[in-house]
C-alpha positions as CSV (number, residue, x, y, z in Angstrom):
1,X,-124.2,198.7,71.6
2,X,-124.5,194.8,71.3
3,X,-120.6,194.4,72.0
4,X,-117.6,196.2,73.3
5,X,-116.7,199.6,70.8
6,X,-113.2,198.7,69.1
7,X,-112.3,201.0,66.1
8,X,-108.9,200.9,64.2
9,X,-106.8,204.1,62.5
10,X,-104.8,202.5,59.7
11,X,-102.7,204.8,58.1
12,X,-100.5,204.3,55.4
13,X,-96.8,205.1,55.5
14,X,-96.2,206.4,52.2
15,X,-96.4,209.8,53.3
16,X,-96.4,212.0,56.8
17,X,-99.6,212.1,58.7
18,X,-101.6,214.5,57.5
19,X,-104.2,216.8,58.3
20,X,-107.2,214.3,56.9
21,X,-105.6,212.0,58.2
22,X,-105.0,213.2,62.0
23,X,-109.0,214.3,61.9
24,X,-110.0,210.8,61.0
25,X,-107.6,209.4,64.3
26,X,-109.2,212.4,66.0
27,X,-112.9,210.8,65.0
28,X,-112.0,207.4,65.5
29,X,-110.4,208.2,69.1
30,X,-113.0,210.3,70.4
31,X,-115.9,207.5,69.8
32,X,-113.9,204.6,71.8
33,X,-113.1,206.9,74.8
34,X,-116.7,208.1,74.5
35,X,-118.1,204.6,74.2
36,X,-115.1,203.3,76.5
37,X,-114.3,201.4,73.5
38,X,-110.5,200.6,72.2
39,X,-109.0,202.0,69.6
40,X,-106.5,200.0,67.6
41,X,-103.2,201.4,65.8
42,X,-102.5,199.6,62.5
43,X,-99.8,200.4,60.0
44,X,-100.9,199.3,56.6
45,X,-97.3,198.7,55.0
46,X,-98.5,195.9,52.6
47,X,-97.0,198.5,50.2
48,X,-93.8,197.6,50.6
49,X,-92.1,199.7,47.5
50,X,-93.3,203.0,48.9
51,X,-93.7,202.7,52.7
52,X,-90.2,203.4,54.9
53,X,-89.7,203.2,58.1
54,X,-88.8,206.8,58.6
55,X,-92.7,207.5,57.6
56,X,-93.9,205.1,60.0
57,X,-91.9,207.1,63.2
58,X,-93.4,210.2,61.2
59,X,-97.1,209.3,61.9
60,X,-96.2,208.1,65.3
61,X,-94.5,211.7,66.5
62,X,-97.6,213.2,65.1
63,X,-100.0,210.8,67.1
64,X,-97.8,211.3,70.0
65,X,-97.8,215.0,69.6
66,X,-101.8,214.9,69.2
67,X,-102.1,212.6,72.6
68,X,-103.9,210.0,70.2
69,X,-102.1,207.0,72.4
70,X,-103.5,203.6,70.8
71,X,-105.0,201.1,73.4
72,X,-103.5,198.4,70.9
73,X,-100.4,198.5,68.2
74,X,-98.9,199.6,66.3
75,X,-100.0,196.3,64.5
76,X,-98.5,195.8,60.9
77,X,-100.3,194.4,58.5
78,X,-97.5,193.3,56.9
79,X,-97.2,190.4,59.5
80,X,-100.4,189.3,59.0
81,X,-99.7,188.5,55.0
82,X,-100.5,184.5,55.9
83,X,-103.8,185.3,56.9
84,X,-104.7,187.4,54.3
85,X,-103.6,184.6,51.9
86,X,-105.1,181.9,53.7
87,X,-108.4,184.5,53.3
88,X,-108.2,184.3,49.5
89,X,-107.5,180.4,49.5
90,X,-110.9,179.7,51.5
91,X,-112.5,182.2,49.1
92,X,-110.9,180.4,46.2
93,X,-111.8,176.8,47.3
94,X,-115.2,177.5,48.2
95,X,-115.9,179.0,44.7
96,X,-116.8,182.5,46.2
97,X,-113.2,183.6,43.9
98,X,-111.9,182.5,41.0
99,X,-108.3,182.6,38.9
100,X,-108.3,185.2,36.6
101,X,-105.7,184.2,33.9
102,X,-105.9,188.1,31.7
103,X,-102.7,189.0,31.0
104,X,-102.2,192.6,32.4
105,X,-101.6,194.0,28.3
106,X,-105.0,192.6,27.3
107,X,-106.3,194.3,30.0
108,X,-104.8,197.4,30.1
109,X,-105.8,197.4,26.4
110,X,-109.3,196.8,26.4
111,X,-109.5,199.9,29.4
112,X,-107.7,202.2,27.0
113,X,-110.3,201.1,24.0
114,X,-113.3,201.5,26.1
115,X,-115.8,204.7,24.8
116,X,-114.9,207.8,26.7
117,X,-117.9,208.7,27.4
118,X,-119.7,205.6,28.8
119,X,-118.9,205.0,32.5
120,X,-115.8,203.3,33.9
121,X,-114.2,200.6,32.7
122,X,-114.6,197.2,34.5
123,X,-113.3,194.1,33.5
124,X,-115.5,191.7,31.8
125,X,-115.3,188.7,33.7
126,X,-113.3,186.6,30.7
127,X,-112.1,183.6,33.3
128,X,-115.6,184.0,36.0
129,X,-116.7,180.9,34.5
130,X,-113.7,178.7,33.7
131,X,-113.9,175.3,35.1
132,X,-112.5,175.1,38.3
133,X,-110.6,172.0,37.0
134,X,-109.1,173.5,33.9
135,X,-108.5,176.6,36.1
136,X,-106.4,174.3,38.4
137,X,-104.4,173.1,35.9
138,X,-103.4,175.5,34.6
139,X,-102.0,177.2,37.3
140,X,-100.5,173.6,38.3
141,X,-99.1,174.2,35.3
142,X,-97.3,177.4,36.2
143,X,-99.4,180.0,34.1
144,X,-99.6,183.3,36.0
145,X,-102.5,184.4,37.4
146,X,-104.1,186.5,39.9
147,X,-107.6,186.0,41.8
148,X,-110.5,187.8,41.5
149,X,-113.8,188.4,43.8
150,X,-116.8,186.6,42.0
151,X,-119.6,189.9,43.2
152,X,-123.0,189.2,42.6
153,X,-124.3,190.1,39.3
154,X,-127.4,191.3,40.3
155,X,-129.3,193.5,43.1
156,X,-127.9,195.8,45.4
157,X,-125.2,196.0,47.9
158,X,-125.8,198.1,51.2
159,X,-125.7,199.6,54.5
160,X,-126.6,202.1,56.9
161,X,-124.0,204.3,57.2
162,X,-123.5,206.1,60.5
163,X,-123.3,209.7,58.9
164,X,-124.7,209.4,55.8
165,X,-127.7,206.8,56.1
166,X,-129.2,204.6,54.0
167,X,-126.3,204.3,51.3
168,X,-125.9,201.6,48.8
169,X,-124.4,200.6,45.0
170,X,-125.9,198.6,42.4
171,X,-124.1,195.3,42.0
172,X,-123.8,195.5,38.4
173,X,-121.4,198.5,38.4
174,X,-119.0,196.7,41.1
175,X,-116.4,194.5,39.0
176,X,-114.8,191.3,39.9
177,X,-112.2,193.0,41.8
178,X,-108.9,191.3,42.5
179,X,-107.8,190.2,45.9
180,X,-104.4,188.7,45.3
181,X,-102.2,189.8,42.4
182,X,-99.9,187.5,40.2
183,X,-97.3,187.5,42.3
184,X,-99.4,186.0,45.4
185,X,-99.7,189.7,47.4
186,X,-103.1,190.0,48.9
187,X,-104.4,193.5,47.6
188,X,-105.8,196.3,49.8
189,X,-109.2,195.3,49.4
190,X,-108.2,191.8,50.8
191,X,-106.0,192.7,53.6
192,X,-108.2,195.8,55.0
193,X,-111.7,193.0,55.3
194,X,-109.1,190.3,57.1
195,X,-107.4,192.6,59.2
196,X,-110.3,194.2,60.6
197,X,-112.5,190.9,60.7
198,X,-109.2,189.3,63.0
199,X,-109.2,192.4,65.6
200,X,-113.0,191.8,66.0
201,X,-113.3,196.0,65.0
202,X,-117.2,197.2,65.5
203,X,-117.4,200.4,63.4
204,X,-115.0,201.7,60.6
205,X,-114.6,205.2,60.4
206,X,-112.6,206.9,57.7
207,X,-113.0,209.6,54.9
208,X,-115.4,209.7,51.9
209,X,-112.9,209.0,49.6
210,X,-113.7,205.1,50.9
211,X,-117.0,204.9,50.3
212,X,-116.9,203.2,46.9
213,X,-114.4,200.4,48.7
214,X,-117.3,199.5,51.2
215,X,-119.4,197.7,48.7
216,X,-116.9,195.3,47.9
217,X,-115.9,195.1,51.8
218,X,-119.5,194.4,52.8
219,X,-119.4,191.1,50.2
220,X,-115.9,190.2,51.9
221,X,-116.7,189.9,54.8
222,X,-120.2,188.0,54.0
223,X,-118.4,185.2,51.9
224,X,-115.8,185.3,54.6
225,X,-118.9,184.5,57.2
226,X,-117.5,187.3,59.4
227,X,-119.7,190.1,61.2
228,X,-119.9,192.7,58.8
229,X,-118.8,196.5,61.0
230,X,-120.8,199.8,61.3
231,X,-119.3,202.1,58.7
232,X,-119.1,205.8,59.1
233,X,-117.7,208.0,56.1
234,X,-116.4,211.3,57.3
235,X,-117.1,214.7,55.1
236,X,-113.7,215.3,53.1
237,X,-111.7,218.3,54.3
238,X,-111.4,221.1,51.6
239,X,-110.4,224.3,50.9
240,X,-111.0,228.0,51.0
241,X,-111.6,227.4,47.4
242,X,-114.2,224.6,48.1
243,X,-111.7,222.0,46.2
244,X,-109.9,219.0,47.9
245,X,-107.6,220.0,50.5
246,X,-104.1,220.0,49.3
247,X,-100.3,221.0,49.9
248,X,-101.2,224.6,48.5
249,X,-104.4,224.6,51.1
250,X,-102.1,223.3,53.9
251,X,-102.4,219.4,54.0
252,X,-99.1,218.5,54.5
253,X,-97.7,216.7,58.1
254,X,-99.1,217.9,61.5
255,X,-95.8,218.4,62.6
256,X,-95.5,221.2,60.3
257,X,-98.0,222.6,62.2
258,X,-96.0,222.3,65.6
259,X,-92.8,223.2,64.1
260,X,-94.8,226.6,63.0
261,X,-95.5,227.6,67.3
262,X,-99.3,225.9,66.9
263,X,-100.3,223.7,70.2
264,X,-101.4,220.2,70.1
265,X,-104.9,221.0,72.4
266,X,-105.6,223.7,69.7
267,X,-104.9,221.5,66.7
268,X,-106.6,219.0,68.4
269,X,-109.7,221.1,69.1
270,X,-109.8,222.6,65.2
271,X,-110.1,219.4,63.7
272,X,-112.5,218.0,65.6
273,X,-114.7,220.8,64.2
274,X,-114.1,220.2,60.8
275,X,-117.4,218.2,60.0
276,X,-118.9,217.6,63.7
277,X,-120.4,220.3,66.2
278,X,-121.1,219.8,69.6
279,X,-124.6,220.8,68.9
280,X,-124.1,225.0,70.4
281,X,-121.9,227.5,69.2
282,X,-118.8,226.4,71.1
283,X,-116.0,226.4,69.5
284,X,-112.9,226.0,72.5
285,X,-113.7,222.8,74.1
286,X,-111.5,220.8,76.2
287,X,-110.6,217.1,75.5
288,X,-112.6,216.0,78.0
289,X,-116.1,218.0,77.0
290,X,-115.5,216.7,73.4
291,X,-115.2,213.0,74.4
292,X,-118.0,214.0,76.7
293,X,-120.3,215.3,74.0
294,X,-118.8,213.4,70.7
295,X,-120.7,211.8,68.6
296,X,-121.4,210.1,65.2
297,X,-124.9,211.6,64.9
298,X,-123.7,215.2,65.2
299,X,-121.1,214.7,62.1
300,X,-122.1,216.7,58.7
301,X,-122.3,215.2,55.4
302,X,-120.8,218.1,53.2
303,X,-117.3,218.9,53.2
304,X,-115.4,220.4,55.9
305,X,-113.2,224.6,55.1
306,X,-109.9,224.3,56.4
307,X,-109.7,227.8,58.1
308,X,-106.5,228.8,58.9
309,X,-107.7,232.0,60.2
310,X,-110.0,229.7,62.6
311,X,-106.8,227.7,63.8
312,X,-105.0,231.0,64.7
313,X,-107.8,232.2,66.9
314,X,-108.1,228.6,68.7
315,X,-104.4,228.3,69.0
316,X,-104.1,232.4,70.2
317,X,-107.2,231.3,73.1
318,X,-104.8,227.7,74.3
319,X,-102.1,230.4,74.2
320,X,-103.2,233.2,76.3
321,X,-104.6,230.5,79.0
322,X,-101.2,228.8,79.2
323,X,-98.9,230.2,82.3
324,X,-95.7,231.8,80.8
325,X,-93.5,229.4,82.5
326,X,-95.4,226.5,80.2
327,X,-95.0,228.9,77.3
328,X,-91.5,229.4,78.0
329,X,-90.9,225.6,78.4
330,X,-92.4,225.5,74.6
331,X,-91.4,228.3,72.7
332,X,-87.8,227.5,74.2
333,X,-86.8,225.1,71.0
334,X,-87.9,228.2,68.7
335,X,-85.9,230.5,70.1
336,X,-82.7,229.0,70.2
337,X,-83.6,228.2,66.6
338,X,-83.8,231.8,65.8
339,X,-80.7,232.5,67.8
340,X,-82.6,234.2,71.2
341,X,-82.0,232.2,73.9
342,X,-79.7,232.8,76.9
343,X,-79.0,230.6,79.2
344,X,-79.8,233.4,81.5
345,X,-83.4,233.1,80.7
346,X,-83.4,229.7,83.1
347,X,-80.9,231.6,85.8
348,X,-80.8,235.0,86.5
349,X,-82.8,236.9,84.2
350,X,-85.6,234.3,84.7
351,X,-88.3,236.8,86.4
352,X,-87.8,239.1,83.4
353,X,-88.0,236.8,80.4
354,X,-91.3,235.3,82.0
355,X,-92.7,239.0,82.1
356,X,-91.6,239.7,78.7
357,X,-93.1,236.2,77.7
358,X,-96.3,237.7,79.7
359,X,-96.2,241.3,78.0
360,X,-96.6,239.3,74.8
361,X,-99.0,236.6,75.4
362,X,-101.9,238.2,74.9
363,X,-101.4,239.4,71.1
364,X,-99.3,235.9,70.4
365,X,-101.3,233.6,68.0
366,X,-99.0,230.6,67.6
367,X,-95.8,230.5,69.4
368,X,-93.9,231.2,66.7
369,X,-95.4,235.1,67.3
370,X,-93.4,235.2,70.1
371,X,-90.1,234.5,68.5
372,X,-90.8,237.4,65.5
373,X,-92.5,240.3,68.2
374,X,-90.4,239.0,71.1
375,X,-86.9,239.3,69.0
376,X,-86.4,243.2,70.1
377,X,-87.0,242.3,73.6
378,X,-84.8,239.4,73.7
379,X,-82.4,240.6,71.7
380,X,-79.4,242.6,73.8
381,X,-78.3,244.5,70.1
382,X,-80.5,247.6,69.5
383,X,-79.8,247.1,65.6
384,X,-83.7,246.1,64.8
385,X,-84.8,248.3,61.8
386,X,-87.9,250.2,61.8
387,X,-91.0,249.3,60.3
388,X,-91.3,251.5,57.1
389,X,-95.0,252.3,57.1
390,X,-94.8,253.2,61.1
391,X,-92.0,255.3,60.3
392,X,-93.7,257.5,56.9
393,X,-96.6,258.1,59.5
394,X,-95.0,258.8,63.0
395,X,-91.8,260.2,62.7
396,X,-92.3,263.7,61.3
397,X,-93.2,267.6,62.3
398,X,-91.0,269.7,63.5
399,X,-89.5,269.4,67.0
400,X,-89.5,265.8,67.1
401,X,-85.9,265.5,67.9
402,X,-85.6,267.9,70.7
403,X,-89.7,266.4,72.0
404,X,-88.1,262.8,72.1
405,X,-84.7,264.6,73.6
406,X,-86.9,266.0,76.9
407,X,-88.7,262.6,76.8
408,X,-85.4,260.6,77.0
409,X,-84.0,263.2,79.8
410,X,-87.4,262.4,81.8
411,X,-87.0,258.8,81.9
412,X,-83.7,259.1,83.6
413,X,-85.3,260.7,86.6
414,X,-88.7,258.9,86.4
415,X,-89.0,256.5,90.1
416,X,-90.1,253.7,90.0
417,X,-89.5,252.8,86.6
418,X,-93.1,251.5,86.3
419,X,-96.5,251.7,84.1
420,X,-98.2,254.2,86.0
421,X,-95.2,256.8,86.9
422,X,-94.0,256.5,83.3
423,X,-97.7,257.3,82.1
424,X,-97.5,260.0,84.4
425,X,-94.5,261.3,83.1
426,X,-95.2,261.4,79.1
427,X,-98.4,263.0,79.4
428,X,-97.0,265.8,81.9
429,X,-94.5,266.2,79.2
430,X,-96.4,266.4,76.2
431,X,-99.5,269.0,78.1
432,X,-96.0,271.2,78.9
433,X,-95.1,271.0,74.8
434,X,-98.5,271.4,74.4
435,X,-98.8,268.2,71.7
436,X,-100.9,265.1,72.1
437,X,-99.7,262.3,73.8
438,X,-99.8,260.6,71.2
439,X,-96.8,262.4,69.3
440,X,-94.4,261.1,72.3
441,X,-96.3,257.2,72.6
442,X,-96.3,256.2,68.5
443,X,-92.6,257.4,68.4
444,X,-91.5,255.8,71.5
445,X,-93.1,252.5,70.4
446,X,-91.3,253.1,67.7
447,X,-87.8,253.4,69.4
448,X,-88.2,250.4,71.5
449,X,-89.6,247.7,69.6
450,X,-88.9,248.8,65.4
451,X,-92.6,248.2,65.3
452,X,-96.0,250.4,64.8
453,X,-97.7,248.1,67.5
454,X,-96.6,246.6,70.8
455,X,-98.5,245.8,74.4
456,X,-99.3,248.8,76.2
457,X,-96.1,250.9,75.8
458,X,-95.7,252.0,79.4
459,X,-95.5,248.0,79.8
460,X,-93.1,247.9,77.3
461,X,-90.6,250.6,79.0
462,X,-90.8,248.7,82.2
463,X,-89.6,245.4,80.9
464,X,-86.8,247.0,78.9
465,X,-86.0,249.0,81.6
466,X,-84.4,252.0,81.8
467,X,-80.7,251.9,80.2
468,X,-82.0,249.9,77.4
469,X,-85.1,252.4,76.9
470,X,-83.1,255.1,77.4
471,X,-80.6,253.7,75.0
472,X,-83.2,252.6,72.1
473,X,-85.0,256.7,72.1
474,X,-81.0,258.3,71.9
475,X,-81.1,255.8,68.7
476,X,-84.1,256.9,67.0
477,X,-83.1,260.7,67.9
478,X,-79.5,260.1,66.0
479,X,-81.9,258.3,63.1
480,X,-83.8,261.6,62.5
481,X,-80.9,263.7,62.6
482,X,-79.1,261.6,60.4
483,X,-81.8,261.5,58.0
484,X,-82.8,265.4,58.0
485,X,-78.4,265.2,57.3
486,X,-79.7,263.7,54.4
């Protein structure tokens, strides 16, 4: 590349940072480190009725959770509101803009008369050829106006876009779009060209849903004789349903995501994959292998499924990598949410909540997992219902009671209180009742966790250990009898 990479992320803070919008920082993060470029932070807060500060610390914390540190910014274009203006005077004086004098009625009038059926609206162009005197004067004069882009009215406008090709509009269908409203605030359109022209960026990558704002861009930043950038339009991100991702699909803040026991590598990792591929069938790459291997060419043109079920495996493989004392670190703020923790679990009964943590890694898909299957190991209270459905199927024949009665009598004497002796001991036991192993294991699993599936349940009885297990199968054993009580 002729000059040094620099590409911008310039959110708006009108809302949380999104999913879209984290996968376009994601994009735009990934090509600087893999060019050894810069990428820029800039909040777009020109908006100044529906941006708040709160939003603006929101897409922060979900950049800082995401490890998408800017090289520059957070810049505010806000700041920068001379500039733009001084943008739209140069364009003004050197007849490239003009004053549009419309009152906003007349206008929104003739877009509401226009034929349904034709295409869109654009305005007509009433003051593109007042003279610049009279125009002057007028506004000397004090009449409101706002100023208006004077696009080319023929030909075509153009580029080569970095994921899509060869893309471009004809100019004919592009209005005389306005750059500074009546009350002198340099619109969008304006501020994005001059903002991005000043911090010399090289290649703008965003979503689709710009692609018909780069037309007008493109003539911006000709009449403003500044380099015009490489533009890249990333696939939108859409549903299971093939429609525009949205609250209902799960496009609401990335922190949502955290808060729900997702890590940031995995999240990371899954959205990176929505519209680009390393070129294999990879799917858990590290940060370094995808700034390694990133790039534009490899990005798709259609839109992009959200799978959750996707996201669950990814975040299940960071999870099972992880040692439990990281996990433990992480899930820590869940638990004592949910009313688990013990300050014990970071003093004496360390070694055992680690295990625990261990016993349950491997079926965990977001941390979150570990709070709902970890709750009757963590728990000291042996008050946990029973699943329903485990219990129709498992707890019934005849001789249950006194089977689980022996069982409970045999963990007493069973030494050491580990996998293998316990194995040992349930299957002696159930080839002397002459009964599967099976009728002792599902019941037992049963007792100990309220659950029809656990890790390995000989595992199980050597984390609780032996007064709790003990405890938990004299439980189920008064459950039954209460039950055949009626």
């Amino acid at each position: 590349m002729s000059s040094p990479v620099r590409v911008r992320f310039a959110p708006s803070p009108t809302g949380f940072l999104h999913v879209g919008g984290a996968r376009t920082a994601i994009f735009n993060w990934l090509f600087a480190r893999h060019h050894g470029g810069t990428f820029v932070l800039r909040i777009e807060d020109t908006d100044r009725q529906r941006s708040s500060q709160p939003m603006v610390q929101a897409i922060l914390d979900g950049m800082e959770w995401l490890g998408l540190e800017p090289d520059e910014g957070p810049h505010y274009q806000a700041q920068a509101i001379e500039r733009h203006t001084g943008d739209a005077a140069a364009l003004l004086e050197g007849g490239k803009a003009y004053r549009c004098f419309c009152p906003q009625d007349e206008l929104r009038r003739q877009r509401e008369a226009a034929p349904k059926d034709q295409r869109d609206w654009i305005y007509p162009g009433t003051c593109r050829d007042l003279d610049p005197s009279v125009s002057a004067r007028r506004a000397a004069a004090g009449e409101s106006f706002a100023v208006r882009f004077k696009v080319p009215r023929q030909g075509r406008v153009g580029w080569n876009d970095d994921v899509h090709g060869e893309t471009s509009f004809a100019a004919e269908l592009i209005e005389d779009f306005v750059i500074l409203r009546s009350d002198g605030t340099p619109t969008y359109m304006l501020s994005v060209v001059s903002d991005d022209a000043a911090m010399e960026i090289t290649h703008v990558i965003r979503g689709d849903d710009h692609l018909s704002n780069t037309p007008k861009q493109i003539l911006l930043y000709e009449a403003l004789d500044r380099p015009t950038p490489a533009f890249a339009h990333l696939p939108l991100i859409l549903g299971d349903d093939k429609k525009r991702l949205s609250k209902r699909h799960g496009a609401v803040s990335v922190l949502s995501y955290r808060d729900q026991g997702y890590m940031a590598d995995a999240m990371f990792n899954f959205l990176t994959l929505l519209g680009w591929s390393p070129g294999d069938d990879r799917q858990a790459l590290d940060r370094e292998e995808l700034i390694r291997c990133f790039s534009l060419d490899a990005v798709g043109k259609s839109g992009a499924i959200f799978d959750l079920t996707k996201l669950d495996w990814l975040n299940g493989h960071y999870l099972r990598a992880m040692p439990p004392r990281e996990i433990a670190r992480r899930v820590r703020p869940l638990l004592e949410e949910a009313g688990l923790w013990r300050d014990g679990f970071d003093g004496e009964e360390r070694s055992w909540f680690l295990a625990t943590l261990a016993l349950l890694q491997p079926r965990a898909r977001r941390l979150s997992d570990l709070v709902e299957t970890g709750r009757s190991y963590l728990d000291p209270a042996d008050d946990f219902p029973y699943d329903e459905k485990a219990e129709k199927k498992h707890l019934k024949g005849e001789g249950l009671c006194s089977l689980l009665a022996a069982w409970a009598a045999k963990l007493r004497q069973v030494e050491p209180f580990e996998a293998e002796p316990l194995e040992a001991a349930l299957r002696a036991l159930a080839e002397e009742r002459g009964v599967g192993a099976g009728k002792l294991i599902h019941p037992t699993r049963l007792a100990l966790t309220g659950q029809g599936v656990s890790p390995g349940i000989f595992e199980v009885l050597q984390v609780l250990g032996r007064e709790r297990s003990v405890r938990r199968l004299e439980r189920l054993i008064a459950h039954l009898r209460a039950r055949a009580a009626g």
